[in-house]
mmCIF entry with sequence, helices, sheets and N, C-alpha, C, O atoms, coordinates in Angstrom:
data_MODEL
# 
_entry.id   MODEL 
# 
_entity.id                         1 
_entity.type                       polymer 
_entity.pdbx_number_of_molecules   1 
# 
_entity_poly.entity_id                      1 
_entity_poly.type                           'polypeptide(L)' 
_entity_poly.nstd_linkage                   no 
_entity_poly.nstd_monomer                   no 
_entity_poly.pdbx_seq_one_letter_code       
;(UNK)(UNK)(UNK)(UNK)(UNK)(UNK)(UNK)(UNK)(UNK)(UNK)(UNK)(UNK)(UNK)(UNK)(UNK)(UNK)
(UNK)(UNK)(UNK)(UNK)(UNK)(UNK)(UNK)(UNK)(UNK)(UNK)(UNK)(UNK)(UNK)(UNK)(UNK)(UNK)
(UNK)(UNK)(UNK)(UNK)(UNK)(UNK)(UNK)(UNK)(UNK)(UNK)(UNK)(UNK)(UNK)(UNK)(UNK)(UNK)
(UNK)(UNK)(UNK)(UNK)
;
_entity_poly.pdbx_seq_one_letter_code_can   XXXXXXXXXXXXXXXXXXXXXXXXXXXXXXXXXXXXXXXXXXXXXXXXXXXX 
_entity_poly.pdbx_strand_id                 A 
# 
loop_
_entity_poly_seq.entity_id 
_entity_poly_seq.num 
_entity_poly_seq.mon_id 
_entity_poly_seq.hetero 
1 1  UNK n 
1 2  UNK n 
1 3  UNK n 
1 4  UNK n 
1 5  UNK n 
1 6  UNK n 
1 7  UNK n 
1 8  UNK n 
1 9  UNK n 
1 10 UNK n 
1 11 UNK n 
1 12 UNK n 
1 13 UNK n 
1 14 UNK n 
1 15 UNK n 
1 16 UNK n 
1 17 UNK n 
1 18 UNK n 
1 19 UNK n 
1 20 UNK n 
1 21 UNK n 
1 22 UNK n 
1 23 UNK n 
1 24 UNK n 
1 25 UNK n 
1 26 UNK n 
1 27 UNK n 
1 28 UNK n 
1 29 UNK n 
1 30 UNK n 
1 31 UNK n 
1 32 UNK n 
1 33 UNK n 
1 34 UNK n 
1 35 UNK n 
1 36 UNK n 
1 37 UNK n 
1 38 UNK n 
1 39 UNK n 
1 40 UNK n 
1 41 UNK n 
1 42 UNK n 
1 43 UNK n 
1 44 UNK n 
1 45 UNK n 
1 46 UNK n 
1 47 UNK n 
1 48 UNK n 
1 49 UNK n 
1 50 UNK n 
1 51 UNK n 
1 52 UNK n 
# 
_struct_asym.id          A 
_struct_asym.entity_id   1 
# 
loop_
_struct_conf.conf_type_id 
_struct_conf.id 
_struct_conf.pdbx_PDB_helix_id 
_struct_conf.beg_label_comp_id 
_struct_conf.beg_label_asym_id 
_struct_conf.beg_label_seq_id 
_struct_conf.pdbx_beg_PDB_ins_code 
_struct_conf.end_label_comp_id 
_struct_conf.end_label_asym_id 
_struct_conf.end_label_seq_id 
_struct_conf.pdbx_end_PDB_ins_code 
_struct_conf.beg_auth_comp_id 
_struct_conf.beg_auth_asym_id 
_struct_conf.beg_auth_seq_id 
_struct_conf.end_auth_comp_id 
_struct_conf.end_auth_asym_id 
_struct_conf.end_auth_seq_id 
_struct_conf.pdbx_PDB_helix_class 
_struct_conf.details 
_struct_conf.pdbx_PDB_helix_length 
HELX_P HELX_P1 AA1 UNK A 6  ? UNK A 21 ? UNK A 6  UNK A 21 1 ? 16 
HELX_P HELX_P2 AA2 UNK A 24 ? UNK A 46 ? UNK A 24 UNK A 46 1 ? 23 
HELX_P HELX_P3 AA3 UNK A 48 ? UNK A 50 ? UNK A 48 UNK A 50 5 ? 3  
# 
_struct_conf_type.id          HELX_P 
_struct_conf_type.criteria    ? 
_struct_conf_type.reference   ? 
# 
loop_
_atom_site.group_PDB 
_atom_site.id 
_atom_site.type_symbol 
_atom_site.label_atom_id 
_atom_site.label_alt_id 
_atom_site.label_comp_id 
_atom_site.label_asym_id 
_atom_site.label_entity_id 
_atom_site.label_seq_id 
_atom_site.pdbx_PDB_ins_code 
_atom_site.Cartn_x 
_atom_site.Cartn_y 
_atom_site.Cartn_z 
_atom_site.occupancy 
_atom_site.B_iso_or_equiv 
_atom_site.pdbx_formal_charge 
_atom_site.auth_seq_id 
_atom_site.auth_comp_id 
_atom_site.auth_asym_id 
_atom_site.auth_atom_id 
_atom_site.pdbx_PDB_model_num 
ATOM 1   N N  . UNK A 1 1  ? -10.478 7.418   -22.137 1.00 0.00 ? 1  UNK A N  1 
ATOM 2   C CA . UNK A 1 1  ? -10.202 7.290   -20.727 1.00 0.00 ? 1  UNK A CA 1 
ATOM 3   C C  . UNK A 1 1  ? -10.053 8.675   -20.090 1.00 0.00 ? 1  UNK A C  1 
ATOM 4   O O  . UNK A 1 1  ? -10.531 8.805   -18.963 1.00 0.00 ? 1  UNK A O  1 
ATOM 5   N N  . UNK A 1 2  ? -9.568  9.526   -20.553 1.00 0.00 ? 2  UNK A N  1 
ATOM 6   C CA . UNK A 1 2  ? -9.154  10.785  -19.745 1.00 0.00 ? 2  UNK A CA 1 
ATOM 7   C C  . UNK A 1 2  ? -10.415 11.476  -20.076 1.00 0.00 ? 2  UNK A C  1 
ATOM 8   O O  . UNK A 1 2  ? -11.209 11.824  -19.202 1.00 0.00 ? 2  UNK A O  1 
ATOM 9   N N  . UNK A 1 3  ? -10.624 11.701  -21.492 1.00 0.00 ? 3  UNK A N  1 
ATOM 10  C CA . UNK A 1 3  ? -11.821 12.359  -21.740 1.00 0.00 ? 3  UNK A CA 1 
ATOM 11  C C  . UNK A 1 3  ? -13.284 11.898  -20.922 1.00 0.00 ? 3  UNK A C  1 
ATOM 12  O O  . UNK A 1 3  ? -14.251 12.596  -20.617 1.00 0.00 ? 3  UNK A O  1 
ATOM 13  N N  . UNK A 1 4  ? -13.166 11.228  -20.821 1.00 0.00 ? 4  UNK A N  1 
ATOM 14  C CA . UNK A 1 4  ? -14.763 10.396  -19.920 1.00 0.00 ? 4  UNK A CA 1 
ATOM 15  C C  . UNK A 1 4  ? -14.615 9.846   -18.751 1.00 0.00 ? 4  UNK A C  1 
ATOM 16  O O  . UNK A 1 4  ? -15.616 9.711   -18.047 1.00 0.00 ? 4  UNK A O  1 
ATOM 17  N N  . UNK A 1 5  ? -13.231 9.370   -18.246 1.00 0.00 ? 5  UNK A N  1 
ATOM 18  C CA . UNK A 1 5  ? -12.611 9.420   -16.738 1.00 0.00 ? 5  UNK A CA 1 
ATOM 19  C C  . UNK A 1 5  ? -13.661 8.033   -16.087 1.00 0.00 ? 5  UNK A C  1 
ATOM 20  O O  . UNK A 1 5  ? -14.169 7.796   -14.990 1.00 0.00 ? 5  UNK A O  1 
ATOM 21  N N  . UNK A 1 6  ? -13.636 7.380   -17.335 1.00 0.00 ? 6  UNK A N  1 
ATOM 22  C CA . UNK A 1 6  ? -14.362 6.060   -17.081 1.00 0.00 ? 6  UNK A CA 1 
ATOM 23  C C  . UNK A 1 6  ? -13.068 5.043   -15.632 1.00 0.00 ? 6  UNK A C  1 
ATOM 24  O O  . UNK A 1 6  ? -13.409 4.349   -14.674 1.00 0.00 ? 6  UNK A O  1 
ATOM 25  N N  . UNK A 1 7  ? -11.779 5.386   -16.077 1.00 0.00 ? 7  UNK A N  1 
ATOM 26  C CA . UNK A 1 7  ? -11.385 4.296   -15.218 1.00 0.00 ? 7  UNK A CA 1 
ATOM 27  C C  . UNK A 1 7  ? -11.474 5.370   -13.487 1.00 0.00 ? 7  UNK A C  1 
ATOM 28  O O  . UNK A 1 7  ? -10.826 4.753   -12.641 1.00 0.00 ? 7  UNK A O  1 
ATOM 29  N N  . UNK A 1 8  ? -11.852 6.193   -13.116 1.00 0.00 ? 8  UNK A N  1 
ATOM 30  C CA . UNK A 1 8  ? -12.246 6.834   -11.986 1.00 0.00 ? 8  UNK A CA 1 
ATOM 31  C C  . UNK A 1 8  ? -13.612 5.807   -11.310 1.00 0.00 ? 8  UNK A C  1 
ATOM 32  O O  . UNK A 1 8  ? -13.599 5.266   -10.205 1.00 0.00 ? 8  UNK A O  1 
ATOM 33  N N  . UNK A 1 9  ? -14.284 5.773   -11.928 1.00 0.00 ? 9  UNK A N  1 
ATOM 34  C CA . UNK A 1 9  ? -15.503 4.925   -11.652 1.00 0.00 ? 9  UNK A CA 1 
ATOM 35  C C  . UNK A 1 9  ? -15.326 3.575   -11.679 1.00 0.00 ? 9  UNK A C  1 
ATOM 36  O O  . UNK A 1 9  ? -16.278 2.836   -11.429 1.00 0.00 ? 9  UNK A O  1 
ATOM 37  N N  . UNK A 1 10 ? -14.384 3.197   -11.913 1.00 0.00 ? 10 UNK A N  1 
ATOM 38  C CA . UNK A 1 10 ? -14.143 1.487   -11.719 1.00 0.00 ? 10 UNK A CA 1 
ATOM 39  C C  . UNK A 1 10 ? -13.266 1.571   -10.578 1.00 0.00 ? 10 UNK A C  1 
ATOM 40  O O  . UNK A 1 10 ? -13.664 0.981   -9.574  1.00 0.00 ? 10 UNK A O  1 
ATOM 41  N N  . UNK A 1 11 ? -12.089 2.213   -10.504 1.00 0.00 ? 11 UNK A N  1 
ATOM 42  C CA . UNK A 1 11 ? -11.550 2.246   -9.629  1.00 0.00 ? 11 UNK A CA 1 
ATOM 43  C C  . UNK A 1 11 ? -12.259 2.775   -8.108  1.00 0.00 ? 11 UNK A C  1 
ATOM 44  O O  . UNK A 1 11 ? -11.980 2.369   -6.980  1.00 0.00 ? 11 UNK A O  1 
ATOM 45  N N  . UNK A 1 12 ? -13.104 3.654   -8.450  1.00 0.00 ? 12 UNK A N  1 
ATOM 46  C CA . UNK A 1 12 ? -14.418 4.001   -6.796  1.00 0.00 ? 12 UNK A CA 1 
ATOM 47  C C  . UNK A 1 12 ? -15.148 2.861   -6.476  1.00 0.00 ? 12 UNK A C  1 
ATOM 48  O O  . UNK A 1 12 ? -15.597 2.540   -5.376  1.00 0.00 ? 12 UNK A O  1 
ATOM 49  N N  . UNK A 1 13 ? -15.256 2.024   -8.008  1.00 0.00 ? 13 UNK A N  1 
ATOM 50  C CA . UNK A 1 13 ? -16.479 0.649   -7.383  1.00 0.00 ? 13 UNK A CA 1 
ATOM 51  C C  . UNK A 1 13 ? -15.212 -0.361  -6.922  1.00 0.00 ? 13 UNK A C  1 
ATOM 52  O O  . UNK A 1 13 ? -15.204 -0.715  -5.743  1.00 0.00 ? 13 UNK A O  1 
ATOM 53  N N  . UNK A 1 14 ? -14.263 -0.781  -7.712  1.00 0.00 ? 14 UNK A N  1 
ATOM 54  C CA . UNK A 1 14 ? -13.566 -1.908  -7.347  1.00 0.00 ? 14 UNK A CA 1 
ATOM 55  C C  . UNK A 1 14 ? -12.370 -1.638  -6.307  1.00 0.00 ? 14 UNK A C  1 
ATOM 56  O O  . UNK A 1 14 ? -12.146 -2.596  -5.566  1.00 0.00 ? 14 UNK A O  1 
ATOM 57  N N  . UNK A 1 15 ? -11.624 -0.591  -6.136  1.00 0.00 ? 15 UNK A N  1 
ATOM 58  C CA . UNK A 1 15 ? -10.805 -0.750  -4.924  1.00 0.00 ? 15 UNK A CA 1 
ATOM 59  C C  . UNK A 1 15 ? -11.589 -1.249  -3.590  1.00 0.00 ? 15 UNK A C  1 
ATOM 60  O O  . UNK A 1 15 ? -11.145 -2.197  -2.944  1.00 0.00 ? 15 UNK A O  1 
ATOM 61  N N  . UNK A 1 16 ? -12.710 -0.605  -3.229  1.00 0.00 ? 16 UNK A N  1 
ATOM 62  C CA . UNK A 1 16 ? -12.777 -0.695  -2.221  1.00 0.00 ? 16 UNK A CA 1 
ATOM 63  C C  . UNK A 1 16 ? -13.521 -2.124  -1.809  1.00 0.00 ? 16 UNK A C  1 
ATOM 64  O O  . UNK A 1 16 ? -14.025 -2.115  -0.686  1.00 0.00 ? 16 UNK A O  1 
ATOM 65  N N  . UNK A 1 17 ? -13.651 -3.347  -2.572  1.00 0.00 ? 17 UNK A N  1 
ATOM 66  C CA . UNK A 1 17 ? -13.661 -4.219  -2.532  1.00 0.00 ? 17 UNK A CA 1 
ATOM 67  C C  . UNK A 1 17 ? -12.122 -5.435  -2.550  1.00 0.00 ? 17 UNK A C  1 
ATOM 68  O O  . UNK A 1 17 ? -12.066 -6.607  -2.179  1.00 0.00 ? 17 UNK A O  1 
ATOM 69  N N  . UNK A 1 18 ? -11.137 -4.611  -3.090  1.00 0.00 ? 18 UNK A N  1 
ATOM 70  C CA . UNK A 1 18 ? -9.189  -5.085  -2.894  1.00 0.00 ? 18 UNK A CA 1 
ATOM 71  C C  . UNK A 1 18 ? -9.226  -4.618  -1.475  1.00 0.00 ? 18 UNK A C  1 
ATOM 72  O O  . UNK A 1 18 ? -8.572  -5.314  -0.699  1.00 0.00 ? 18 UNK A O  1 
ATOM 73  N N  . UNK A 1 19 ? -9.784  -3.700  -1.026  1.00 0.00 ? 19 UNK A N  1 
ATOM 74  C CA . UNK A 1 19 ? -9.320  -3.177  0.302   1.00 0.00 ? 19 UNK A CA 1 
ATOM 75  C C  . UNK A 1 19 ? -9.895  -3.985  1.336   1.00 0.00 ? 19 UNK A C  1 
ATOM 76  O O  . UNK A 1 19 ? -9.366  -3.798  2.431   1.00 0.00 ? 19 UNK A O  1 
ATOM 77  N N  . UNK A 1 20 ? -11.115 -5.096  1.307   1.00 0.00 ? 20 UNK A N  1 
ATOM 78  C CA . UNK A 1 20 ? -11.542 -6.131  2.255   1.00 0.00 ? 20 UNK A CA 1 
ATOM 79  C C  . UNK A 1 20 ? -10.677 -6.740  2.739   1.00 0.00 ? 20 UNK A C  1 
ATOM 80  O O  . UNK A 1 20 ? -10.195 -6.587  3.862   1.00 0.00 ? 20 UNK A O  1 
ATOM 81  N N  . UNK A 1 21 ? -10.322 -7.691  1.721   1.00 0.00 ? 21 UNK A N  1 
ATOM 82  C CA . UNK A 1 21 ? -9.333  -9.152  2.242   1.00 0.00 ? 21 UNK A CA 1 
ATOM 83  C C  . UNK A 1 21 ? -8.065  -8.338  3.053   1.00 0.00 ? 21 UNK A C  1 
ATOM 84  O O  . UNK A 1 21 ? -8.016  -8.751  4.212   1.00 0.00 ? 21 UNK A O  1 
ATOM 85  N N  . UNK A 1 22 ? -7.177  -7.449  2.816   1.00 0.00 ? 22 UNK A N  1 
ATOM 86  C CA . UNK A 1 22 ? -6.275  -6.693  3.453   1.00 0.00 ? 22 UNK A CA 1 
ATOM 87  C C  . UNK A 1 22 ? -5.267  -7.934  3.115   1.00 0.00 ? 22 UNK A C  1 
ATOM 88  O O  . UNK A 1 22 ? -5.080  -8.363  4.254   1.00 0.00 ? 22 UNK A O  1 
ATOM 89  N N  . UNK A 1 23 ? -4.645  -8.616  2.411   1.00 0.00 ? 23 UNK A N  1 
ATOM 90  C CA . UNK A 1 23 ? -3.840  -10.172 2.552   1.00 0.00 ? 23 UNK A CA 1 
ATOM 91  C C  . UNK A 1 23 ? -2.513  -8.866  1.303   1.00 0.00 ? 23 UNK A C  1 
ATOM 92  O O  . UNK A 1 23 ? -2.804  -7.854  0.666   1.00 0.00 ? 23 UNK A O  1 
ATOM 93  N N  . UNK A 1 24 ? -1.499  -9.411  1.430   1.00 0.00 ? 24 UNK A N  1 
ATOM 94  C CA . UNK A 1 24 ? -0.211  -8.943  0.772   1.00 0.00 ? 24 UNK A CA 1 
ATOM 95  C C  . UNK A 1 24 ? -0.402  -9.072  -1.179  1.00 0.00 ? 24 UNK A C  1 
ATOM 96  O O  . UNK A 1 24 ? 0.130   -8.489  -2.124  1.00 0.00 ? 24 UNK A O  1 
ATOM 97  N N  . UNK A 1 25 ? -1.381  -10.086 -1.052  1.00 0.00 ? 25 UNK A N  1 
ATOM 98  C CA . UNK A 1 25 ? -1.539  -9.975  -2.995  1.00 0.00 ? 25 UNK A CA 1 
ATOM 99  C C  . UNK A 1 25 ? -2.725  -9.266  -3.580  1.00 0.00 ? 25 UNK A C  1 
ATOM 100 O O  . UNK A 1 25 ? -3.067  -9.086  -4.748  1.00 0.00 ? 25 UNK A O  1 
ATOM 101 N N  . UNK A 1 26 ? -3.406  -8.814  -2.099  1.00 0.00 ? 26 UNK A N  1 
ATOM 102 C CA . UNK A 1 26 ? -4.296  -8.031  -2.633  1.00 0.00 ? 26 UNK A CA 1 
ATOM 103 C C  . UNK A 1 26 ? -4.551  -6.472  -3.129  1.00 0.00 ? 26 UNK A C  1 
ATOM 104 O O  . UNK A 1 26 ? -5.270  -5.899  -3.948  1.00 0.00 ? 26 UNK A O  1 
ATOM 105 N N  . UNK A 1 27 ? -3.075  -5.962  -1.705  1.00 0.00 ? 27 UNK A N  1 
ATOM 106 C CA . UNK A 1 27 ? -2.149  -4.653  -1.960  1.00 0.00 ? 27 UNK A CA 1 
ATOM 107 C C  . UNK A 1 27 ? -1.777  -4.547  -2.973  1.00 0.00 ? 27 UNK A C  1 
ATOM 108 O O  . UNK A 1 27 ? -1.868  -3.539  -3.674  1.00 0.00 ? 27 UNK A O  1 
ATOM 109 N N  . UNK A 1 28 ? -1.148  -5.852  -3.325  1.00 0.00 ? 28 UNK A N  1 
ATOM 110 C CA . UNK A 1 28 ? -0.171  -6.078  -4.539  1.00 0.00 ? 28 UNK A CA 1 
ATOM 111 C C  . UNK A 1 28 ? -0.679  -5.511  -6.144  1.00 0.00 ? 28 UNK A C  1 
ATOM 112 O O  . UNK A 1 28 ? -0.208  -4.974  -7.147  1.00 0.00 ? 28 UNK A O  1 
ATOM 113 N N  . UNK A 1 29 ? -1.895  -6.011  -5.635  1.00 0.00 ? 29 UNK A N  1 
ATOM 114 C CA . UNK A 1 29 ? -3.007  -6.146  -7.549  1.00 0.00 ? 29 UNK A CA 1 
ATOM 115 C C  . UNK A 1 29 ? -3.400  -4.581  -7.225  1.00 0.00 ? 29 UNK A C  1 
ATOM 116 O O  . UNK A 1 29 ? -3.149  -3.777  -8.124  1.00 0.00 ? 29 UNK A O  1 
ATOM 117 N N  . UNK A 1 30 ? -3.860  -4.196  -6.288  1.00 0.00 ? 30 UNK A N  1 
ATOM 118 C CA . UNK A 1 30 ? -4.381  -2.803  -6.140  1.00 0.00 ? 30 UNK A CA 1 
ATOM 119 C C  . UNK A 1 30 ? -3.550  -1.906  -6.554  1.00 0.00 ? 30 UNK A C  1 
ATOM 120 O O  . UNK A 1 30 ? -4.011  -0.915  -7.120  1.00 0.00 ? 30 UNK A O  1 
ATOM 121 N N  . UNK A 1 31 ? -2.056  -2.051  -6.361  1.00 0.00 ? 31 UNK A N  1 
ATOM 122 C CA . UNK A 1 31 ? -0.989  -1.061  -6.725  1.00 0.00 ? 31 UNK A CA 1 
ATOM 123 C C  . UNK A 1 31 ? -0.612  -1.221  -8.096  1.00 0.00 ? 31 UNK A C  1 
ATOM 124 O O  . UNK A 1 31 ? -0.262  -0.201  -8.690  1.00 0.00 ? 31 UNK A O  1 
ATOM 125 N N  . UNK A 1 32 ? -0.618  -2.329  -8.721  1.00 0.00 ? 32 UNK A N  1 
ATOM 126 C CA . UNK A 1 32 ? -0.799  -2.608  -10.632 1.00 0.00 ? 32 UNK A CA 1 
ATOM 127 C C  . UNK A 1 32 ? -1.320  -2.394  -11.583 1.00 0.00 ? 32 UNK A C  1 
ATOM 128 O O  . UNK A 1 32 ? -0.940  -2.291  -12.749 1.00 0.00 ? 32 UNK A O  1 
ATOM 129 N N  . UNK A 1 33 ? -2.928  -2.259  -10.744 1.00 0.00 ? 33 UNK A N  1 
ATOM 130 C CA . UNK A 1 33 ? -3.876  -1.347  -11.138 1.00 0.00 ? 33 UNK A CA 1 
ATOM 131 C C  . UNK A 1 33 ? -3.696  -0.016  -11.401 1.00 0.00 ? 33 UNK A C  1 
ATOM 132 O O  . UNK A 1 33 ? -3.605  0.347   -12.574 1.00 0.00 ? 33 UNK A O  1 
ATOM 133 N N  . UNK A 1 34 ? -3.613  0.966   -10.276 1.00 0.00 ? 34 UNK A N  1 
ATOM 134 C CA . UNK A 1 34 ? -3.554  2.075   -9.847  1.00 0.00 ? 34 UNK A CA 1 
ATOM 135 C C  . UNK A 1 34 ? -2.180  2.601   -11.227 1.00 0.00 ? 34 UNK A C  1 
ATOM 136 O O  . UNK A 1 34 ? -2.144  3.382   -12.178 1.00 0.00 ? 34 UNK A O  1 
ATOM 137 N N  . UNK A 1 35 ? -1.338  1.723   -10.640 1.00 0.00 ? 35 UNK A N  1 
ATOM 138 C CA . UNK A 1 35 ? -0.335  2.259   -11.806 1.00 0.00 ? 35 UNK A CA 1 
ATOM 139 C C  . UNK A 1 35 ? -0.381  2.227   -13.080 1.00 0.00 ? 35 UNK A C  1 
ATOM 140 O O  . UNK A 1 35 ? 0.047   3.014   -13.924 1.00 0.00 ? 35 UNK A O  1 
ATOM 141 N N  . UNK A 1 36 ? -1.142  0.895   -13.187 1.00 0.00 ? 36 UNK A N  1 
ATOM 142 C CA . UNK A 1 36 ? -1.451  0.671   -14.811 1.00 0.00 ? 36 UNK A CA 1 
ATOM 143 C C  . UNK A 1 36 ? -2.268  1.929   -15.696 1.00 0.00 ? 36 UNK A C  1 
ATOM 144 O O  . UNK A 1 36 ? -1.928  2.495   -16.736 1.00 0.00 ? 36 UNK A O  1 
ATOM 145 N N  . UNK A 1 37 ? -3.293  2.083   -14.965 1.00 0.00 ? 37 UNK A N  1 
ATOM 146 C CA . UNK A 1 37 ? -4.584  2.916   -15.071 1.00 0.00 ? 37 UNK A CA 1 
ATOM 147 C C  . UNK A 1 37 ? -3.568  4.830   -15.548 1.00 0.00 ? 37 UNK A C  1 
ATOM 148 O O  . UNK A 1 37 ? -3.725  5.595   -16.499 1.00 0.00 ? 37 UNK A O  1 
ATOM 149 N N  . UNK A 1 38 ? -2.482  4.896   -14.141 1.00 0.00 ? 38 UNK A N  1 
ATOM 150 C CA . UNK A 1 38 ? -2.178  6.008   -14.378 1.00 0.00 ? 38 UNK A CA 1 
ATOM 151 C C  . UNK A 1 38 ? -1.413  6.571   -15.660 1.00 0.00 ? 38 UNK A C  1 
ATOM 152 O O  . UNK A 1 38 ? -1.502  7.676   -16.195 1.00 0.00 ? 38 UNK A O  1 
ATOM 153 N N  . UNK A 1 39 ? -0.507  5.283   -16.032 1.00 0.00 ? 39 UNK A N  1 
ATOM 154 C CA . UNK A 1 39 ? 0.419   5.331   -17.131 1.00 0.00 ? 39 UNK A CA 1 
ATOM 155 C C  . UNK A 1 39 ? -0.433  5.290   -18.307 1.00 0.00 ? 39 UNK A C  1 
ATOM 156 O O  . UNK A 1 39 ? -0.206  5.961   -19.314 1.00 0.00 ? 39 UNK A O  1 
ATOM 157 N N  . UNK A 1 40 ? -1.464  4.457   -18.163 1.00 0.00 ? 40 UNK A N  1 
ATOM 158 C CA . UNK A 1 40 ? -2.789  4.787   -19.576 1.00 0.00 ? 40 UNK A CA 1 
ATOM 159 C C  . UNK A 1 40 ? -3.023  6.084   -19.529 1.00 0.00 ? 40 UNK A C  1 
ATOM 160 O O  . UNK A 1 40 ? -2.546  6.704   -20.479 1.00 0.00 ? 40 UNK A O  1 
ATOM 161 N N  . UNK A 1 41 ? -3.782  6.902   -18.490 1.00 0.00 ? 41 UNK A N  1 
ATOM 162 C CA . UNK A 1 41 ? -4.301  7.997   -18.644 1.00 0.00 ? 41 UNK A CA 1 
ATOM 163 C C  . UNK A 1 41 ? -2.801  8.904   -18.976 1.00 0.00 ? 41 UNK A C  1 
ATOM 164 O O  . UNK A 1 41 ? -2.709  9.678   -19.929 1.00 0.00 ? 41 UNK A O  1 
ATOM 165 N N  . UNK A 1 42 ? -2.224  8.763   -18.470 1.00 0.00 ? 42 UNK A N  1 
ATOM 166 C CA . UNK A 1 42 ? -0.631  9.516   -19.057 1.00 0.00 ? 42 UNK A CA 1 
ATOM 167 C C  . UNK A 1 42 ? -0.075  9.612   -20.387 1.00 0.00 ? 42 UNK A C  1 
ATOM 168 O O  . UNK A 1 42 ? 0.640   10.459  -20.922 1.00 0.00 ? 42 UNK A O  1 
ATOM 169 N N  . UNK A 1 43 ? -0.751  8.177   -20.913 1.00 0.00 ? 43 UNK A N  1 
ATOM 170 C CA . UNK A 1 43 ? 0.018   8.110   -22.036 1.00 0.00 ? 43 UNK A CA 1 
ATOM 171 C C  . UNK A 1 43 ? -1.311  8.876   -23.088 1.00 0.00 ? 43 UNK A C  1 
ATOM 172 O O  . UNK A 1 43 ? -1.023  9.445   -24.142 1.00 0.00 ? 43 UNK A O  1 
ATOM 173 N N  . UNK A 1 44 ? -2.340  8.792   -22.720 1.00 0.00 ? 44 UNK A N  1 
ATOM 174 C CA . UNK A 1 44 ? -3.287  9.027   -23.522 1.00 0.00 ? 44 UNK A CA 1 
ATOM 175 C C  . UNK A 1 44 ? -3.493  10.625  -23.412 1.00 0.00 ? 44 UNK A C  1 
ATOM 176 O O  . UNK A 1 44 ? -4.393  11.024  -24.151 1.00 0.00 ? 44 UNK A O  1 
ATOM 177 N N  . UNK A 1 45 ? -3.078  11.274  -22.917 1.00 0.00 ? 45 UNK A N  1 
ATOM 178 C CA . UNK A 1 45 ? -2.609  12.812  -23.074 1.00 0.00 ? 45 UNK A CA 1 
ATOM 179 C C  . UNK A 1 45 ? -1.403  12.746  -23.768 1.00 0.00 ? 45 UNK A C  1 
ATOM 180 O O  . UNK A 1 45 ? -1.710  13.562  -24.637 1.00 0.00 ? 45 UNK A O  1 
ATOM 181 N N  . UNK A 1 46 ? -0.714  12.541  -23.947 1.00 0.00 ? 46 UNK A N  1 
ATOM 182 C CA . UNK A 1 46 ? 0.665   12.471  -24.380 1.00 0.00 ? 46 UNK A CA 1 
ATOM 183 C C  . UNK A 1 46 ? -0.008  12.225  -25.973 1.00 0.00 ? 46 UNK A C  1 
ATOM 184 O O  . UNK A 1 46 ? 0.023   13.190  -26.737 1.00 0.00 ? 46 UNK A O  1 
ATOM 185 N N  . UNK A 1 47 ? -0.399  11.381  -26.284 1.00 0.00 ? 47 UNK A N  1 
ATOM 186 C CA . UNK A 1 47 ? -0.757  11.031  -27.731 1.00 0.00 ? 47 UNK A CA 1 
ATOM 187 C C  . UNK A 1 47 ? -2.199  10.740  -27.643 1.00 0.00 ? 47 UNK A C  1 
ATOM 188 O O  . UNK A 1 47 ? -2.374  9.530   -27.500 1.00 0.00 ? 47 UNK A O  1 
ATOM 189 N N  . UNK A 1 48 ? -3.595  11.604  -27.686 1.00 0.00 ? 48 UNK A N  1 
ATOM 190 C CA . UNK A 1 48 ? -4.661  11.459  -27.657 1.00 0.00 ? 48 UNK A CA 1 
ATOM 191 C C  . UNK A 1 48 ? -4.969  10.424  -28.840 1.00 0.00 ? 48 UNK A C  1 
ATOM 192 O O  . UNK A 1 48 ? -5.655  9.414   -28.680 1.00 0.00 ? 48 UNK A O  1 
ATOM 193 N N  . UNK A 1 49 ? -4.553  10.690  -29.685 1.00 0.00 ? 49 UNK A N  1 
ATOM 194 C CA . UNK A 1 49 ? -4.917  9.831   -31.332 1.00 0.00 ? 49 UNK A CA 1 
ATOM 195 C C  . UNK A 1 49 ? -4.514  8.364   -30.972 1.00 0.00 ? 49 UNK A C  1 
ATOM 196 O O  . UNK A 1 49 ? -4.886  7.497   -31.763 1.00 0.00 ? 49 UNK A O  1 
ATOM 197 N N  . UNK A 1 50 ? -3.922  8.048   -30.063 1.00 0.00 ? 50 UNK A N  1 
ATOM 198 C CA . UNK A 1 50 ? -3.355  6.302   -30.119 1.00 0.00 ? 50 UNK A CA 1 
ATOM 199 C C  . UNK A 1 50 ? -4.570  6.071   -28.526 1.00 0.00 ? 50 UNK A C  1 
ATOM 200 O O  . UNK A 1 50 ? -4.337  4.979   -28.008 1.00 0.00 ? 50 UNK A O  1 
ATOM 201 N N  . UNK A 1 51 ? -5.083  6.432   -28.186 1.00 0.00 ? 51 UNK A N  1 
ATOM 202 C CA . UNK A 1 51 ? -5.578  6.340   -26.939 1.00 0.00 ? 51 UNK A CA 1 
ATOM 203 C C  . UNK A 1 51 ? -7.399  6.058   -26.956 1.00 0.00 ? 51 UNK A C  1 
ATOM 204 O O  . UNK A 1 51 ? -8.169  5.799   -26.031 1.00 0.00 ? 51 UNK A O  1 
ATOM 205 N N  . UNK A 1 52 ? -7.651  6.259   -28.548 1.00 0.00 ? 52 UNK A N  1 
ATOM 206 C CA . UNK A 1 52 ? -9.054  5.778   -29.021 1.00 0.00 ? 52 UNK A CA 1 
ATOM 207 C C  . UNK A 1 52 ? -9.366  4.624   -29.153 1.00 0.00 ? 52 UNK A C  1 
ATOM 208 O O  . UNK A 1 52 ? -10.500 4.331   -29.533 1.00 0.00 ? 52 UNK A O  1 
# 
């Protein structure tokens, strides 16, 4: 993930399809994402060897 920054490119194709509907669960999933994604790429510097 960090090394190839694959979730950058999902996140350029798929947010901006969460960002249509504009409805409160769609914010919702977009921000779970975003965070999820960041704490992966976080954790996967932190310990490259568990992140393969």
């Amino acid at each position: 993930m960090v090394k190839k920054r694959a979730h950058e490119a999902f996140l350029a194709e798929f947010i901006p399809m969460l960002d249509e509907p504009g409805t409160p669960e769609v914010r919702h999933a977009r921000q779970v994402i975003e965070q999820t994604l960041t704490r992966l790429a976080e954790a996967a510097c932190r310990r490259p060897e568990e992140a393969q």
